[in-house]
PyMOL commands that place a pseudoatom at each C-alpha (Angstrom):
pseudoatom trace, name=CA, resn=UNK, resi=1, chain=A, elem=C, hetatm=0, pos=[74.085, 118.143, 90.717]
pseudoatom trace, name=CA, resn=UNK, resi=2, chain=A, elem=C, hetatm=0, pos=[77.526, 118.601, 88.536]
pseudoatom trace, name=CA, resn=UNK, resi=3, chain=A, elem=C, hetatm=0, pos=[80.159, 115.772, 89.650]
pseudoatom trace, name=CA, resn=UNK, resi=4, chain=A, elem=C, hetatm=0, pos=[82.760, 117.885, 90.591]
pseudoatom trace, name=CA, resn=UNK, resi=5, chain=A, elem=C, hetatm=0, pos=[86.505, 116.384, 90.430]
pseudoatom trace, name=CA, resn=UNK, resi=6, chain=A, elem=C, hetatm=0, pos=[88.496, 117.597, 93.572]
pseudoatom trace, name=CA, resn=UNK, resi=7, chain=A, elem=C, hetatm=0, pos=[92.232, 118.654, 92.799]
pseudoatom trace, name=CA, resn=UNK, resi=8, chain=A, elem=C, hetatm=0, pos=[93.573, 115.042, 92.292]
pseudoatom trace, name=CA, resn=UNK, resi=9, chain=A, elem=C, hetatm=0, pos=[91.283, 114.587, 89.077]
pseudoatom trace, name=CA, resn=UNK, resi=10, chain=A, elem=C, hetatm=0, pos=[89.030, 111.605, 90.735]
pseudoatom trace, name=CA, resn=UNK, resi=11, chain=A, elem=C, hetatm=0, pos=[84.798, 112.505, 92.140]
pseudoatom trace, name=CA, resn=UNK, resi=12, chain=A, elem=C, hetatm=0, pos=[84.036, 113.782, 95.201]
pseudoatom trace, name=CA, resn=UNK, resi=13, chain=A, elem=C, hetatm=0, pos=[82.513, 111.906, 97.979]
pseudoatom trace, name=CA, resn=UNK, resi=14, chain=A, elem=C, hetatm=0, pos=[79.910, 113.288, 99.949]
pseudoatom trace, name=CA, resn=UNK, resi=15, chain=A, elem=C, hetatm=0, pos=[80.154, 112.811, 103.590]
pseudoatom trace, name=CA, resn=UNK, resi=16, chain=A, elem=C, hetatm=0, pos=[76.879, 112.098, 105.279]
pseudoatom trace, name=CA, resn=UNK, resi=17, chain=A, elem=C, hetatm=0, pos=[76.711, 115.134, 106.915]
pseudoatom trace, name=CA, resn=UNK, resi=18, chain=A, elem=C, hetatm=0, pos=[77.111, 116.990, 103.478]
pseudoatom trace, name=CA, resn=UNK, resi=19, chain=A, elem=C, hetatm=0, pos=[74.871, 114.905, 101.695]
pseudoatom trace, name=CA, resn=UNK, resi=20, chain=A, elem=C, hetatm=0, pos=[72.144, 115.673, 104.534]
pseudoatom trace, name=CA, resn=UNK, resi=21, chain=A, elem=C, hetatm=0, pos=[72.641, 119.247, 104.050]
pseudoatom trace, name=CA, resn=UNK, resi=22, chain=A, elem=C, hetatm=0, pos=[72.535, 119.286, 100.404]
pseudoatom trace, name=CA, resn=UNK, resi=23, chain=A, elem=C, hetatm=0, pos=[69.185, 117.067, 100.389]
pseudoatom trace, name=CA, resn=UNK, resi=24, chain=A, elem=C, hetatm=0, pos=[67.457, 118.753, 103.404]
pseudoatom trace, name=CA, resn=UNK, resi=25, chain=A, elem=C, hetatm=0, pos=[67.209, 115.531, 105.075]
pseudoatom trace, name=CA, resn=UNK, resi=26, chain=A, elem=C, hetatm=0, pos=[68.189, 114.388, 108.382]
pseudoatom trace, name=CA, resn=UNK, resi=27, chain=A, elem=C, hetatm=0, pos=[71.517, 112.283, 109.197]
pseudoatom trace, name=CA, resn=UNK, resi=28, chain=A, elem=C, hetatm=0, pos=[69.419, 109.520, 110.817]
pseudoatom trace, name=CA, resn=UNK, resi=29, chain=A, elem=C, hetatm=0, pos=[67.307, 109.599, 107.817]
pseudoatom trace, name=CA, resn=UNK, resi=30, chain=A, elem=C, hetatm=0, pos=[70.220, 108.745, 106.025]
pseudoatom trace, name=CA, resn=UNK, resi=31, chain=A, elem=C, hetatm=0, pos=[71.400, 106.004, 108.043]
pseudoatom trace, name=CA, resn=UNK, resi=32, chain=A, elem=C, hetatm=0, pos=[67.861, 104.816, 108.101]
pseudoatom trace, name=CA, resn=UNK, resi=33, chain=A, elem=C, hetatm=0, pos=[67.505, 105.062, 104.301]
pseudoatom trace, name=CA, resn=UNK, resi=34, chain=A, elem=C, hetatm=0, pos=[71.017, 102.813, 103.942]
pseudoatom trace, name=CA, resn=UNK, resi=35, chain=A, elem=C, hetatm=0, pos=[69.647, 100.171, 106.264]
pseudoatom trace, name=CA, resn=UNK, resi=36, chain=A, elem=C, hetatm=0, pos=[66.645, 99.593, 104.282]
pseudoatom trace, name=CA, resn=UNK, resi=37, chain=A, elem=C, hetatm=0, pos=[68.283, 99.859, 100.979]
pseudoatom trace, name=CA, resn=UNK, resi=38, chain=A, elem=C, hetatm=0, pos=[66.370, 102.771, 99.802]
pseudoatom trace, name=CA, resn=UNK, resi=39, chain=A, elem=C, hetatm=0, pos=[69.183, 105.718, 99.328]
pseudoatom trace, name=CA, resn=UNK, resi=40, chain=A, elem=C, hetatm=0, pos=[71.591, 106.484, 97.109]
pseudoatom trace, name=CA, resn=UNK, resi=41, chain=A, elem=C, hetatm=0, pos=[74.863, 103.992, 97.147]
pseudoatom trace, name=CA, resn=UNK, resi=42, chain=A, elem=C, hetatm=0, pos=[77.317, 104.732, 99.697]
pseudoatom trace, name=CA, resn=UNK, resi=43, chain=A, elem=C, hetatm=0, pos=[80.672, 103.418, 99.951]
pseudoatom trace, name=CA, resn=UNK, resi=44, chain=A, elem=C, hetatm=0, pos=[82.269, 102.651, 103.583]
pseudoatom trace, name=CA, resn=UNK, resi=45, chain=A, elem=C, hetatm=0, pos=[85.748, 103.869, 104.014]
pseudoatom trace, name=CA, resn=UNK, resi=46, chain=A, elem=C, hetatm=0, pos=[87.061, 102.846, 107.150]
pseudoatom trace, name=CA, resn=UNK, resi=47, chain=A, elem=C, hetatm=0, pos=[84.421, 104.017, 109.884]
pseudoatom trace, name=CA, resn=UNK, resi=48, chain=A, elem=C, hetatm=0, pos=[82.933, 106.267, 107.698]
pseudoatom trace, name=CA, resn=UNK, resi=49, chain=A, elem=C, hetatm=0, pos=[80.261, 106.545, 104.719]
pseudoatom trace, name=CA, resn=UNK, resi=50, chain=A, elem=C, hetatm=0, pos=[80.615, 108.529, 101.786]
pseudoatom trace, name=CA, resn=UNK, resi=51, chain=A, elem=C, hetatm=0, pos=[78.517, 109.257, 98.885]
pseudoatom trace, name=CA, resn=UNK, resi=52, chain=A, elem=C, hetatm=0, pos=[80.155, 109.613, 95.108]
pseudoatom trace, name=CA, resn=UNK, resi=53, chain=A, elem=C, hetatm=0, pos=[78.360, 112.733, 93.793]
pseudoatom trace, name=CA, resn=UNK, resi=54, chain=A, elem=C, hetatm=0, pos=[77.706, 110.583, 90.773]
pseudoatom trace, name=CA, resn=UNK, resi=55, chain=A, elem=C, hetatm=0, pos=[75.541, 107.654, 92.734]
pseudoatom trace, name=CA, resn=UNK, resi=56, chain=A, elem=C, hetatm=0, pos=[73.632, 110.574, 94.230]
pseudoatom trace, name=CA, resn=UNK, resi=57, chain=A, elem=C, hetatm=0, pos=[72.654, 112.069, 91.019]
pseudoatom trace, name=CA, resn=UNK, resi=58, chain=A, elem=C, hetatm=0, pos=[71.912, 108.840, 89.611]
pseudoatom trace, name=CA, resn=UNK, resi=59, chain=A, elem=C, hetatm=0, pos=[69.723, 108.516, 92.670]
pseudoatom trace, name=CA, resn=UNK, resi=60, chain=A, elem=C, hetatm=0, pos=[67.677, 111.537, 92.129]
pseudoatom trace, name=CA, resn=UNK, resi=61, chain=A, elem=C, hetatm=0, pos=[67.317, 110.950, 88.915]
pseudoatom trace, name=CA, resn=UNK, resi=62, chain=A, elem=C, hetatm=0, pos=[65.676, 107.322, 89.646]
pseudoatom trace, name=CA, resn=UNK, resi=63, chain=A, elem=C, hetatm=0, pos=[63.243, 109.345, 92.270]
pseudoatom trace, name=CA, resn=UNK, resi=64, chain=A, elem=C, hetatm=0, pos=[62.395, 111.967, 89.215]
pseudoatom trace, name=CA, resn=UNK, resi=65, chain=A, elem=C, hetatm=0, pos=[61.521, 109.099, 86.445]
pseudoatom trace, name=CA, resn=UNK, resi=66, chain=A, elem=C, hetatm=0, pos=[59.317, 107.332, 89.368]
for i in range(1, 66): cmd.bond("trace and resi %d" % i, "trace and resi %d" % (i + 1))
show_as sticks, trace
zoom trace
């Protein structure tokens, strides 16, 4: 995953939804995963999650060293 800057220059955040698609994982999953402290580092706006492209890589990249 590239961290792709949106038009104003700063990192996209994932919504959960996206991040669900992208991963091939299930929303509840998710939810489940941020309860438990085991997925990647999510930042609550408002009502709402959302996942910095750069904490998911970093995530991933944690799973691939083991």
């Amino acid at each position: 995953m590239t961290i792709t800057p949106n038009h104003s220059g700063l990192e996209r955040l994932l919504t959960v939804a996206e991040l669900s698609d992208y991963l091939g994982i299930p929303v509840a999953t998710l939810y489940d995963w941020r309860v438990d402290g085991v997925g990647p580092q999510a930042v609550k706006l408002g009502r709402s999650l959302r996942y910095p492209e750069s904490c998911v890589r970093s995530w991933i990249e944690g799973k691939l060293r083991g």
